[in-house]
C-alpha positions as CSV (number, residue, x, y, z in Angstrom):
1,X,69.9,137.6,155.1
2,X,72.1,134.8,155.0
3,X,74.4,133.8,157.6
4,X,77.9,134.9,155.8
5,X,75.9,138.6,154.9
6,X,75.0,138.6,158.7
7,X,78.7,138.7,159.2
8,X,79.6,140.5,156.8
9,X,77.3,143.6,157.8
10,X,78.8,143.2,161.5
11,X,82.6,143.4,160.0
12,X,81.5,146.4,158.8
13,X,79.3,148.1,161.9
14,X,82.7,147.2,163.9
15,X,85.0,148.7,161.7
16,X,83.1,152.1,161.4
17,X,82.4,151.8,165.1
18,X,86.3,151.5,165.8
19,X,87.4,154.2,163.7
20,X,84.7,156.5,164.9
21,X,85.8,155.8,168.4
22,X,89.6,155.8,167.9
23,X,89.1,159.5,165.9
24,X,87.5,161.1,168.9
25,X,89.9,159.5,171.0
26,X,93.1,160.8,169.4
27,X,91.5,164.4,169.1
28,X,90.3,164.6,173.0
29,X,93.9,163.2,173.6
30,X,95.7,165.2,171.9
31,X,93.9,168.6,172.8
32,X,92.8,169.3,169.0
33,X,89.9,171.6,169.3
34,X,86.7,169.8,167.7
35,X,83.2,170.0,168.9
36,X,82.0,168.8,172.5
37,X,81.5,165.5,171.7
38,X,78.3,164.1,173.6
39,X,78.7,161.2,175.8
40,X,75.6,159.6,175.3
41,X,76.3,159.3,171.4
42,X,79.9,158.0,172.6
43,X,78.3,155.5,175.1
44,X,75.9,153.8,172.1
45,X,78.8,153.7,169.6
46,X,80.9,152.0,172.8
47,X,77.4,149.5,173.2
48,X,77.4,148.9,169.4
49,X,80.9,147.9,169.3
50,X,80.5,145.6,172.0
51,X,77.8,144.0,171.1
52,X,79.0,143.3,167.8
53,X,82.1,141.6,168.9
54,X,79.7,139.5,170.9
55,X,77.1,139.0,168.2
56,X,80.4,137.7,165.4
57,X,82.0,135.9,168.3
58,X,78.9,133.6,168.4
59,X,78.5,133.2,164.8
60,X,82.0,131.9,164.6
61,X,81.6,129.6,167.5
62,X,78.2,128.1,165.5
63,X,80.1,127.9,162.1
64,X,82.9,126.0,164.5
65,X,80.4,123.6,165.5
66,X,78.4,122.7,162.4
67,X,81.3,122.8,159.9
68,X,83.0,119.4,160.9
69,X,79.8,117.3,160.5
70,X,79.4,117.9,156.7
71,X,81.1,114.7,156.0
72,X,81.3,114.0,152.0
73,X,78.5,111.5,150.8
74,X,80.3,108.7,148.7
75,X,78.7,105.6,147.1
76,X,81.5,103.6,147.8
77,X,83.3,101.9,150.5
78,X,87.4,100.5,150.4
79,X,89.4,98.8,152.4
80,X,93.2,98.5,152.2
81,X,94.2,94.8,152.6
82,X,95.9,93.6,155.5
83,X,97.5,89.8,156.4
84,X,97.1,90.4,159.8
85,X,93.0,90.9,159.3
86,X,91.6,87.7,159.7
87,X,90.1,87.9,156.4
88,X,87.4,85.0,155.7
89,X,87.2,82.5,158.6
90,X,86.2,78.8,158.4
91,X,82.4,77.8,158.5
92,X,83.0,76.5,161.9
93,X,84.5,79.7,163.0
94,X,81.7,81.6,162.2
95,X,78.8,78.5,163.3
96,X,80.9,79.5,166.6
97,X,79.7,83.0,166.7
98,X,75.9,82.8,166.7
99,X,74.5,82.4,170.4
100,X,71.8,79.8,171.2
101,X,68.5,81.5,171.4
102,X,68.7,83.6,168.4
103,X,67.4,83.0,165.4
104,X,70.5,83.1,163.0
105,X,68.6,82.9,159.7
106,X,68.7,86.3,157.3
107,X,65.6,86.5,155.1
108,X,66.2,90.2,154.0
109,X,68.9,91.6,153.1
110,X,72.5,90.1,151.7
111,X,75.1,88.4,154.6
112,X,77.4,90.2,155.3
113,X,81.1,89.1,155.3
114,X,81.6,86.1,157.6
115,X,78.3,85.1,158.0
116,X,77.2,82.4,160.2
117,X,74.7,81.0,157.5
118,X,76.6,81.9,154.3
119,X,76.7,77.7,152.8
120,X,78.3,76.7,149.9
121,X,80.2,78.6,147.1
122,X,83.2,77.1,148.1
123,X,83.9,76.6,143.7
124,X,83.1,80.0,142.9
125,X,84.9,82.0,145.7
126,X,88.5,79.4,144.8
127,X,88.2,80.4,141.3
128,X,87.5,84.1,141.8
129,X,90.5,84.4,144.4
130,X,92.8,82.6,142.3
131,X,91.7,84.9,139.0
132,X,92.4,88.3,141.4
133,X,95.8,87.0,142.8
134,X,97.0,86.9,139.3
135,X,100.9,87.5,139.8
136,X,100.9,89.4,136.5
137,X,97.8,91.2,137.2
138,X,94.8,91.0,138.8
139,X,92.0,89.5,136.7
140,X,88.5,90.8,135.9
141,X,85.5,88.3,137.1
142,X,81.8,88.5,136.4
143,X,79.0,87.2,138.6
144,X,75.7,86.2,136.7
145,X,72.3,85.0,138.2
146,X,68.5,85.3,139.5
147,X,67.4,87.7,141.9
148,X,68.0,86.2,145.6
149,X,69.9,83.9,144.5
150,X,73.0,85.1,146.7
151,X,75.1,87.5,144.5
152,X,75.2,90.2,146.6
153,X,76.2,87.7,149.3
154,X,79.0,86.1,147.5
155,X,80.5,90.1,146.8
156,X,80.3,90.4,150.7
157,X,82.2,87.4,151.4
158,X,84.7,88.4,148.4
159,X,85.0,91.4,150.0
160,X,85.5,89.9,153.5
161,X,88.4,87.6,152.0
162,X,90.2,90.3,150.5
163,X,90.6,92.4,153.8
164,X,93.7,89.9,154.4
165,X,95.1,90.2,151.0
166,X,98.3,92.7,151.2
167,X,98.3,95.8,149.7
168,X,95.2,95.1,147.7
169,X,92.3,98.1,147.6
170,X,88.7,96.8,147.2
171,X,86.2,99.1,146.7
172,X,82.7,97.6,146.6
173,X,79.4,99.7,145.5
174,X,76.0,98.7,144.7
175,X,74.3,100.0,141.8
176,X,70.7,99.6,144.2
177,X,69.9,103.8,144.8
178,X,72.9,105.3,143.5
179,X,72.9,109.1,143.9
180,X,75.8,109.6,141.1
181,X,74.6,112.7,138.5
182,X,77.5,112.7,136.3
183,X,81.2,110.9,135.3
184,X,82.4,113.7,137.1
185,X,81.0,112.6,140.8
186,X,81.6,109.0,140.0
187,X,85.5,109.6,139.3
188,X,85.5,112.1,142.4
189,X,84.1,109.8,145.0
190,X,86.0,106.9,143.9
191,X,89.2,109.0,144.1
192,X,87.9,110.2,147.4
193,X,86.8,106.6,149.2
194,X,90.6,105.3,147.6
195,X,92.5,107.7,149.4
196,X,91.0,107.3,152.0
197,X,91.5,103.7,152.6
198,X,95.1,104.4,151.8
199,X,95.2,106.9,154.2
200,X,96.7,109.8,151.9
201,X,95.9,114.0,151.3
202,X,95.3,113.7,147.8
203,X,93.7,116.8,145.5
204,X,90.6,116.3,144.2
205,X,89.7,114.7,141.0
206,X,87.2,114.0,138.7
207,X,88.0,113.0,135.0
208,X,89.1,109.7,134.2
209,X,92.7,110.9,133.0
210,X,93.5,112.3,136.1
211,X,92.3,108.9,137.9
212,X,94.2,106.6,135.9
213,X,97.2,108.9,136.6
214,X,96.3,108.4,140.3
215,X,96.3,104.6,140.0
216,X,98.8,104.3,138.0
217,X,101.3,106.2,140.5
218,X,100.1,103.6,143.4
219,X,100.4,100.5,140.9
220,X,104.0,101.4,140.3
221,X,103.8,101.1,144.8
222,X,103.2,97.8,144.5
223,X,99.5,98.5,144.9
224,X,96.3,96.2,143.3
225,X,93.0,97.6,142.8
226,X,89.7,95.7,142.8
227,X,86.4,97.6,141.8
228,X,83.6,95.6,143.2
229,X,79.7,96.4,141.4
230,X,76.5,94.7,142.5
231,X,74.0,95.0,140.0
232,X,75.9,96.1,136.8
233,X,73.0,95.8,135.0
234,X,71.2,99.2,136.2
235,X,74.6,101.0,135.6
236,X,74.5,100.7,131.7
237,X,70.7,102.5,132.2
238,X,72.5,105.7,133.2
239,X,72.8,108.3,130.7
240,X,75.7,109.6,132.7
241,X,77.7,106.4,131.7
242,X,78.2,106.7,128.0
243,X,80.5,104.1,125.5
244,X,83.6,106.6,126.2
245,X,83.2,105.9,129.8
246,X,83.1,102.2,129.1
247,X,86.5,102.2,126.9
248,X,87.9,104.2,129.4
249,X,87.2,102.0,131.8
250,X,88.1,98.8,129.7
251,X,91.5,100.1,129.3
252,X,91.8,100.0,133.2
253,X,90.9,97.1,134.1
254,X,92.9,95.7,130.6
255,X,96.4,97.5,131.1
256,X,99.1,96.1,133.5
257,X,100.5,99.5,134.3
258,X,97.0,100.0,136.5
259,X,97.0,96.4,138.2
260,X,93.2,97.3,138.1
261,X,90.4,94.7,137.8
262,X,86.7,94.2,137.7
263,X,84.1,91.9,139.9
264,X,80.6,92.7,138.8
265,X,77.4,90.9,139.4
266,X,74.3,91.2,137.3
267,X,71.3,89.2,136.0
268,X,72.2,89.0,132.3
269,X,75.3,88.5,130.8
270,X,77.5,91.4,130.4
271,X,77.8,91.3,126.5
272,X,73.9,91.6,126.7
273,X,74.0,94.3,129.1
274,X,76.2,96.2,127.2
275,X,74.7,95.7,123.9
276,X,70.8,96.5,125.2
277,X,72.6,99.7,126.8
278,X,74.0,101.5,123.8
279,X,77.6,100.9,124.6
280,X,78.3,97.4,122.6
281,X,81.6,99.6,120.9
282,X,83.3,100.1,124.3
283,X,83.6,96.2,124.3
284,X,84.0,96.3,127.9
285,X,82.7,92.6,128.6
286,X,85.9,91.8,126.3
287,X,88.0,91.9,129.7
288,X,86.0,89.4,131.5
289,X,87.8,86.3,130.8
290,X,86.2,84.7,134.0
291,X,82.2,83.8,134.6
292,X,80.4,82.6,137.3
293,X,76.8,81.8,137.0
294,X,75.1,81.0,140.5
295,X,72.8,78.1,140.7
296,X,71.5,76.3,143.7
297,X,73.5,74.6,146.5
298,X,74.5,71.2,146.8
299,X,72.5,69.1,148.6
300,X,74.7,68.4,151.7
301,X,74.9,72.5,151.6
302,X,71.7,73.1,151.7
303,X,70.9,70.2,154.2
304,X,73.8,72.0,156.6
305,X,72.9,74.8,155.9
306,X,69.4,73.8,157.5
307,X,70.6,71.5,160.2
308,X,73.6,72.9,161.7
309,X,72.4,77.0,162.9
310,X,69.4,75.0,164.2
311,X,71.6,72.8,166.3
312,X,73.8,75.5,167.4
313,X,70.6,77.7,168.6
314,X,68.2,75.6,169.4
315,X,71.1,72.9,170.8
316,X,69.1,70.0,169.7
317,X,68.3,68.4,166.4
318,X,66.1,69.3,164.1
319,X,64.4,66.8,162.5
320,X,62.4,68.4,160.2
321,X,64.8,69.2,157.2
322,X,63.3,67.3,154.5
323,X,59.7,69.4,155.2
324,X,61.7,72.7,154.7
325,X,63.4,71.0,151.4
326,X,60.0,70.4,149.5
327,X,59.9,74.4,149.7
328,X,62.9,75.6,149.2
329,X,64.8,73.1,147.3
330,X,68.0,73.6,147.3
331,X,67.7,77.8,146.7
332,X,69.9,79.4,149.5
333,X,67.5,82.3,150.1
334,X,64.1,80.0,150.1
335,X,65.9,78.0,152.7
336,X,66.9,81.1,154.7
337,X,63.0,82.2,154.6
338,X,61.5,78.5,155.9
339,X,64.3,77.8,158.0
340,X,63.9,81.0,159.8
341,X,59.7,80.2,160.3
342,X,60.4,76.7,161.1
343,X,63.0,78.1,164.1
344,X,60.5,81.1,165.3
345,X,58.0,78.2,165.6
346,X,60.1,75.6,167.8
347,X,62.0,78.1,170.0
348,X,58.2,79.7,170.6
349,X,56.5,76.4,170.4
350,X,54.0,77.1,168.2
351,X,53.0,75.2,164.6
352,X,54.7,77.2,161.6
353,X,52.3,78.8,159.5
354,X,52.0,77.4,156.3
355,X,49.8,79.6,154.6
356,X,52.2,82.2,155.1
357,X,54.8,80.1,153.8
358,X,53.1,79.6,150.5
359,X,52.2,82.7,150.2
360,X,55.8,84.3,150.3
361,X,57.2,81.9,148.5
362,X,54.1,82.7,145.7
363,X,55.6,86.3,145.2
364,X,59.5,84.8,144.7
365,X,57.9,82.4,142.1
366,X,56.2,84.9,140.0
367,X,59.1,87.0,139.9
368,X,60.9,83.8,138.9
369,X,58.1,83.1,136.3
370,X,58.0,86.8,135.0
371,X,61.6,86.7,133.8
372,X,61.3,83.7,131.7
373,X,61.5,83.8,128.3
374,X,58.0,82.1,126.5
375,X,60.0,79.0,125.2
376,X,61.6,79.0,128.7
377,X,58.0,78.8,130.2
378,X,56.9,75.9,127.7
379,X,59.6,74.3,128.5
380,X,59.5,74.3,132.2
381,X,55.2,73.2,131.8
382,X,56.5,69.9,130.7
383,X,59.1,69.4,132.6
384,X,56.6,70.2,135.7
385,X,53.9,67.7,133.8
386,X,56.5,65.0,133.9
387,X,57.6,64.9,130.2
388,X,61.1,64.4,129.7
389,X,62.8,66.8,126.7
390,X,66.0,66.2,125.0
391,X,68.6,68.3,126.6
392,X,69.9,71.5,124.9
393,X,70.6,75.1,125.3
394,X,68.0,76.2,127.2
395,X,67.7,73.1,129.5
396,X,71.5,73.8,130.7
397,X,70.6,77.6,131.2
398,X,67.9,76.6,133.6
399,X,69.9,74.3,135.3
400,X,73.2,76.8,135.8
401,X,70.3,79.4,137.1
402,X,68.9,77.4,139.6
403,X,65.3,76.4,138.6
404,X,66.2,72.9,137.7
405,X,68.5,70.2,139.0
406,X,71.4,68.7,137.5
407,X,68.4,65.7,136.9
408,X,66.3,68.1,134.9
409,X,64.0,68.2,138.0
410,X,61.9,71.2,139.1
411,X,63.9,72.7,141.7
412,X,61.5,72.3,144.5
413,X,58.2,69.8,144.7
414,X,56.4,73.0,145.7
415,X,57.9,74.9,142.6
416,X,55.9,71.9,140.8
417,X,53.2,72.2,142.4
418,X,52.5,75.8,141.9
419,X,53.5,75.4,138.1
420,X,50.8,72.9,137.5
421,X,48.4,75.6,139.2
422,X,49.1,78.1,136.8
């Protein structure tokens, strides 16, 4: 028996327990002749009643108790934008945060908004600021590059630089275990994590007409909207998100009347994602006007970006920057993964281990290697076997995505190296 039955049954016991009493009650009162009434039976229908107010008043005080902590789950997160949030703080104001003795290095997952070790980018978060503070309306932007090669870092930092922006709404989502089973959730949770941030009592919603009316109503306020995705690309996989959804949600982003725009970051571009997905008619990627593709960092970046958390924590110099380089290059997650052995190993005092240097940095090559194309690979065997090829289309696609350098250089000597191996 279920919980609400259980109650249900005791609603009734006391009712007919109640009336039974009262009745014999009014008849003893008012001298009615009726049968002797038995005082034992009288005694168990007083028990029952009693212990059936005390058996619903617990009940109640459980469902009391449980009831609040069933808290919606949402896929997204907003903030409501605010000058007086100190939005995203100087490098040296965040250099200033770490403590000596820790290792500051982040080998995992993305850095969060005002990082300590989040280098370079400076080009691509200008532009991307200056495309959403459109005084006409916000513009759409897309992110584009290899796995670990910071995206999801740069949509933190985004994210962390429009906390200060005045009456703008971000809403950031990652497309990384999504737990949405239909248009319906999607446009309910978004409503849901929107209002919140905007700190309204708003009724429910879940089609797209009755969002756009909701947007449009706070537009008119003198409200902007930013929809921030990581990982677009696994988004166009769902069969929940057909090319309706995608013209829907073109018109959105395109119309002034929403003040609604788009920062999404994928691997491919998005007229390929869209196209591979079955939803090339929405032309969604139409809206885009702006693309970012994220290569490696420049070499005083990535040099900093070694030299100065190792001074702050360790307070001395390191000297042992060009070592680290002939890993990493100047990839901003390789770095973060040899800088952080090479610190563990002088705070500790102990020699950093090599072989498990390699061997990690094995696995991020493969993946690198498994995602080239078969004229990409050819290409990149000469390059690695010192012969020089005339520069084209796939040349400058390698060197925007970070495996070669604006020289036509492998990335990384040790990049080379393992090449040649394979």
């Amino acid at each position: 028996m279920t919980s609400q039955n259980k109650i249900a049954w005791l609603d009734r016991s006391i009712a007919i327990t109640s009336i039974t009493v009262g009745i014999i009650s009014i008849v003893q009162t008012l001298g009615i002749s009726f049968p002797p009434v038995r005082l034992d039976i009288l005694l168990t229908s007083t028990i029952i009643l009693l212990v059936a107010l005390i058996m619903k008043r617990f009940k109640r005080r459980k469902q009391i108790i449980i009831e609040p902590t069933k808290t919606p789950i949402t896929n997204f997160t907003a903030q409501l934008g605010n000058p007086q949030n100190p939005g995203l703080l100087s490098k040296e104001q965040r250099l200033a945060q770490i403590q000596a003795g820790q290792n500051p290095y982040v080998c995992g997952p993305s850095l969060r908004g005002n990082s300590a070790v989040f280098y370079g980018r400076g080009r691509e978060l200008g532009g991307i600021l200056g495309v959403l503070g459109n005084p006409e309306k916000p513009g759409s932007v897309s992110i584009l590059g290899e796995r670990r090669i910071g995206k999801s870092s740069l949509l933190n930092q985004i994210y962390q630089m429009l906390s200060a922006a005045d009456n703008v709404v971000t809403i950031n989502t990652t497309m990384q275990n999504w737990r949405i089973d239909s248009q319906a959730t999607f446009f309910t949770q978004l409503h849901q994590t929107i209002s919140e941030a905007l700190q309204i009592d708003s009724d429910s919603i879940d089609d797209y007409s009755g969002f756009r009316e909701f947007i449009c109503d706070f537009a008119k306020k003198g409200y902007r909207f930013v929809l921030m995705i990581d990982e677009f690309d696994k988004m166009t996989d769902n069969a929940y998100f057909n090319a309706e959804f995608f013209s829907n949600m073109r018109a959105l982003g395109e119309r002034h009347e929403y003040q609604f725009a788009y920062v999404l970051s994928s691997y491919a571009p998005l007229s390929d994602i869209c196209h591979d997905g079955g939803i090339q008619e929405s032309k969604f990627w139409n809206i885009f006007g702006t693309c970012h593709i994220l290569g490696l960092l420049a070499k005083k970046e990535a040099e900093q970006l070694i030299q100065e958390p190792m001074r702050q924590t360790l307070e001395r110099d390191f000297e042992q920057t060009t070592e680290i380089l002939r890993y990493t290059g100047y990839h901003p997650a390789f770095i973060q993964i040899v800088a952080s052995e090479y610190w563990n190993a002088h705070y500790f005092d102990y020699a950093a281990d090599r072989d498990a240097i390699q061997q990690t940095l094995y696995n991020y090559y493969q993946d690198l290697w498994q995602h080239r194309s078969q004229t990409e690979r050819e290409l990149l065997l000469k390059i690695a076997q010192h012969e020089i090829p005339q520069d084209n289309a796939i040349l400058m696609t390698l060197r925007q995505r970070g495996l070669l350098t604006q020289e036509n250089q492998l990335f990384a000597p040790f990049f080379q190296q393992w090449l040649i191996e394979q």
